[in-house]
DRENFISE-397350 format. One record per residue (C-alpha): y, x, z; residue in one letter. Coordinates in steps of 0.2 Angstrom, whole numbers, padded with zeros to 4 digits, always signed. Each point is the difference from the previous one (the first is absolute). Example, Ala and Ser with C-alpha at 12.3 -4.5 7.8 and 13.67 -1.06 7.14 Angstrom:
<recs>
-0022+0062+0039A+0017+0006-0003S
</recs>
This chain:
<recs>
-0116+0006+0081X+0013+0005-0013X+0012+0006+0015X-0016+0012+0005X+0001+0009-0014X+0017+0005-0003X+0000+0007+0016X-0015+0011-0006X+0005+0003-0015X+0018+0008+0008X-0009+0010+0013X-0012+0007-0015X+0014+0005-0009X+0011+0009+0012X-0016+0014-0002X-0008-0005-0016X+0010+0001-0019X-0003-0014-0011X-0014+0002-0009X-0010+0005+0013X+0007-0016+0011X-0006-0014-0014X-0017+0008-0006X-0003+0001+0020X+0004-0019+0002X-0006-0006-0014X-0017+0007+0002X+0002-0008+0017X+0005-0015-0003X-0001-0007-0016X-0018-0005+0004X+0004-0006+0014X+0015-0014-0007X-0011-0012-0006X-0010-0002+0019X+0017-0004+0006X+0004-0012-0010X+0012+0011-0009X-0002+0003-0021X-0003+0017-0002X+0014-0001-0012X+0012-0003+0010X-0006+0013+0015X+0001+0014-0018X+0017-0006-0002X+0006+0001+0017X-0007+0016+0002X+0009+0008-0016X+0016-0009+0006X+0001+0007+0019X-0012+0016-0005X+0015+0005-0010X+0016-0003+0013X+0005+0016+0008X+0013+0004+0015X+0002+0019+0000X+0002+0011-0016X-0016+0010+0005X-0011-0016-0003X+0005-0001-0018X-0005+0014-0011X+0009-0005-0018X+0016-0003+0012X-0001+0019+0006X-0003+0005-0017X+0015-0011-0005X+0011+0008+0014X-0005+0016-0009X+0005-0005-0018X+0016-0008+0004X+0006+0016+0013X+0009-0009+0010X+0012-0010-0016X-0004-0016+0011X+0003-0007+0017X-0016-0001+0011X+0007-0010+0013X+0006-0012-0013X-0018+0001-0007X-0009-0001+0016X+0009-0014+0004X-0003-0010-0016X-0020+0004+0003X+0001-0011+0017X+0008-0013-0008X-0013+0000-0012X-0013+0002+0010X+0006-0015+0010X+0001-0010-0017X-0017+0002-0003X-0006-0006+0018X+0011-0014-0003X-0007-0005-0016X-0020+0001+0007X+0004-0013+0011X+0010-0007-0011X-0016-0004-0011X-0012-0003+0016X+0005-0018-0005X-0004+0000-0019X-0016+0010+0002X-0007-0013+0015X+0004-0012-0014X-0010+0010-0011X-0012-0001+0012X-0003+0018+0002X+0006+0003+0013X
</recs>
């Protein structure tokens, strides 16, 4: 079910910023986590973690705005590079915790 989501969630946010992405989802789905099976905390949590990743620097407007500040004193492929890694960090680290949150029992 989890593996539903992110792909949703990526699809949203190749058209839709941020913001508009997790009040979306979480209106959504948030009341529907807990006829799952799924504590709606942790659907919150998942939504804010993924909700946040970005690909393209048009899906992120503070790092448009930081391009802007910085005018250019940075290397962007560097950067964009260091945002995939962390983006594949956090993936890592959800299913990392699937274990510890079935534990929980809330998942």
């Amino acid at each position: 079910m989890i593996h539903a989501h992110d792909d949703l969630i990526f699809v949203i946010r190749l058209l839709a910023p941020i913001n508009a992405t997790v009040v979306l989802l979480a209106t959504v789905f948030i009341p529907m986590a807990d006829n799952v099976g799924l504590n709606p905390w942790v659907m919150g949590m998942l939504l804010l973690i993924l909700g946040e990743m970005w690909f393209f620097p048009y899906q992120c407007s503070y790092y448009l705005q930081f391009q802007k500040l910085c005018g250019g004193h940075y290397t962007e492929r560097q950067f964009l590079y260091f945002n995939g890694v962390a983006n594949l960090l956090k993936l890592l680290a959800i299913f990392a915790t699937l274990p510890y949150w079935h534990n929980l029992g809330v998942l």
